[in-house]
C-alpha positions as CSV (number, residue, x, y, z in Angstrom):
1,X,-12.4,-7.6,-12.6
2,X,-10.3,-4.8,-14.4
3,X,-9.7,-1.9,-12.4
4,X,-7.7,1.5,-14.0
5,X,-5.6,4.3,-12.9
6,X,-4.1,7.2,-15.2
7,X,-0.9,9.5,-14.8
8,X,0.1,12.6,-16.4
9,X,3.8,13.7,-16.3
10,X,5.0,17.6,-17.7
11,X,8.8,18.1,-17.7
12,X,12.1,16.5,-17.9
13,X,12.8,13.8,-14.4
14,X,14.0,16.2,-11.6
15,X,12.4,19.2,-12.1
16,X,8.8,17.6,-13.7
17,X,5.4,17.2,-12.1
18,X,2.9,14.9,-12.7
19,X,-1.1,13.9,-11.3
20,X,-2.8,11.0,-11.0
21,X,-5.8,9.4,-10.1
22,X,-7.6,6.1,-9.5
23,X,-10.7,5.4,-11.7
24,X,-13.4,4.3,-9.1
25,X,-12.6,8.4,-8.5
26,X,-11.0,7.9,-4.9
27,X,-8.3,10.1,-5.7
28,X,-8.2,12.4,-8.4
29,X,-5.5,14.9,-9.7
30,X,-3.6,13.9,-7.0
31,X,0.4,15.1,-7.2
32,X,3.4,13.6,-7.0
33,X,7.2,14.5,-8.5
34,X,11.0,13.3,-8.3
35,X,11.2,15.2,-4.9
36,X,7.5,12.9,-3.3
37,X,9.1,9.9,-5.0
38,X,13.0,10.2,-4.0
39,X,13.8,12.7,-1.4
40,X,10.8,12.8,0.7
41,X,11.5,10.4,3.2
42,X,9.2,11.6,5.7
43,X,5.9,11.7,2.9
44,X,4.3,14.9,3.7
45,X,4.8,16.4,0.5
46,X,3.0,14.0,-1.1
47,X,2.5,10.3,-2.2
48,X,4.3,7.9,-4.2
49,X,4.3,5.5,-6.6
50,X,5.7,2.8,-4.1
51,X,3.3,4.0,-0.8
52,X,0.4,2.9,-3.2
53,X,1.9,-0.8,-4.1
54,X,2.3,-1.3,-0.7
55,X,-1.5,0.2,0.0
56,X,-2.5,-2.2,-2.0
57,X,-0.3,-5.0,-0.9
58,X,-1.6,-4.3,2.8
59,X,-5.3,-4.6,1.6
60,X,-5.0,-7.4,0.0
61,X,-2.9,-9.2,2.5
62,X,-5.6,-8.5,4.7
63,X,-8.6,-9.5,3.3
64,X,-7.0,-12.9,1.8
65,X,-6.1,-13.1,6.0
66,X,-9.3,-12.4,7.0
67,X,-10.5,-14.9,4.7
68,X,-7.9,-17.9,5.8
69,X,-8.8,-17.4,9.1
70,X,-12.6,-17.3,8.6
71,X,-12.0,-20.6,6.9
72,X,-10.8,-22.1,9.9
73,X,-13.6,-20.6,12.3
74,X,-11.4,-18.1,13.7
75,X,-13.1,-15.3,12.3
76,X,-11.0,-11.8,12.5
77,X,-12.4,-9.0,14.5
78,X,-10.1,-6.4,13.3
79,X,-6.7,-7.2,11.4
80,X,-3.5,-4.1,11.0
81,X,-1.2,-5.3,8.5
82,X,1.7,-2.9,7.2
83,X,3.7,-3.4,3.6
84,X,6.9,-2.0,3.3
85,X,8.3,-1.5,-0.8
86,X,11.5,-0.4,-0.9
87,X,12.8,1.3,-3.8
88,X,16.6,0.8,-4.6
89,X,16.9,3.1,-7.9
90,X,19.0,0.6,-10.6
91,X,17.0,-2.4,-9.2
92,X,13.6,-3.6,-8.8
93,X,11.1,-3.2,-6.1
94,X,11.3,-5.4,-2.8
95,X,7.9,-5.5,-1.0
96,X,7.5,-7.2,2.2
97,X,4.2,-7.6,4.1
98,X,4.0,-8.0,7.5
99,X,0.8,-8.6,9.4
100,X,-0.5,-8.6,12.7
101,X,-3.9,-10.3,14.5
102,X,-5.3,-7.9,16.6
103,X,-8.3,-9.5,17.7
104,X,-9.7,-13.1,16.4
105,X,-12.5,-14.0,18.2
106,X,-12.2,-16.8,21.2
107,X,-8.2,-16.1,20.5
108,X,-5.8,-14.1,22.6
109,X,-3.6,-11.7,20.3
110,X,-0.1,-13.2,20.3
111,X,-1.3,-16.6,18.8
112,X,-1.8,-14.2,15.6
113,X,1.0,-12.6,15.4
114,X,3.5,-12.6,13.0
């Protein structure tokens, strides 16, 4: 499975823009800059690049869940799971996934929480 995305940046780091976009079409032109990336702590200006890792850290997480626990015939009615990346500018990324059961059939919640 190969899936793409593109990004186009104008301008110098600060003051630049840039749009991208996902190729199944999902989003498109979508903006981001310095200020969505770095000083936007609240993110509604915009997105990020880290809010999507972590969107796609929390989907995957989640379906690989749902599928572990299927395994085990405890299938999931409805799984939440939240990522958190963290960007520290001079070092790398730290992601951190953190799930939650919220309903597995024949199971009360708490036995599936993390």
């Amino acid at each position: 499975m190969k899936r793409t995305a593109n990004a186009i940046w104008s301008g110098d780091l600060k003051a630049g823009k840039g749009t991208f976009g996902l190729g199944s079409g999902a989003l498109s032109d979508h903006p981001y800059s310095f200020k969505t990336r770095f000083e936007n702590e609240d993110g509604k200006a915009g997105t990020n690049p880290e809010e999507l890792i972590a969107a796609a850290h929390a989907s995957c997480f989640a379906m690989q869940l749902s599928a572990f626990l299927a395994e085990k015939g405890h299938p999931a009615e409805k799984l939440e799971v939240e990522a958190q990346v963290t960007l520290v500018p001079g070092y790398r990324h730290h992601r951190q996934p953190s799930g939650s059961g919220r309903t597995c059939a024949g199971h009360e919640r708490g036995r599936f929480q993390g």
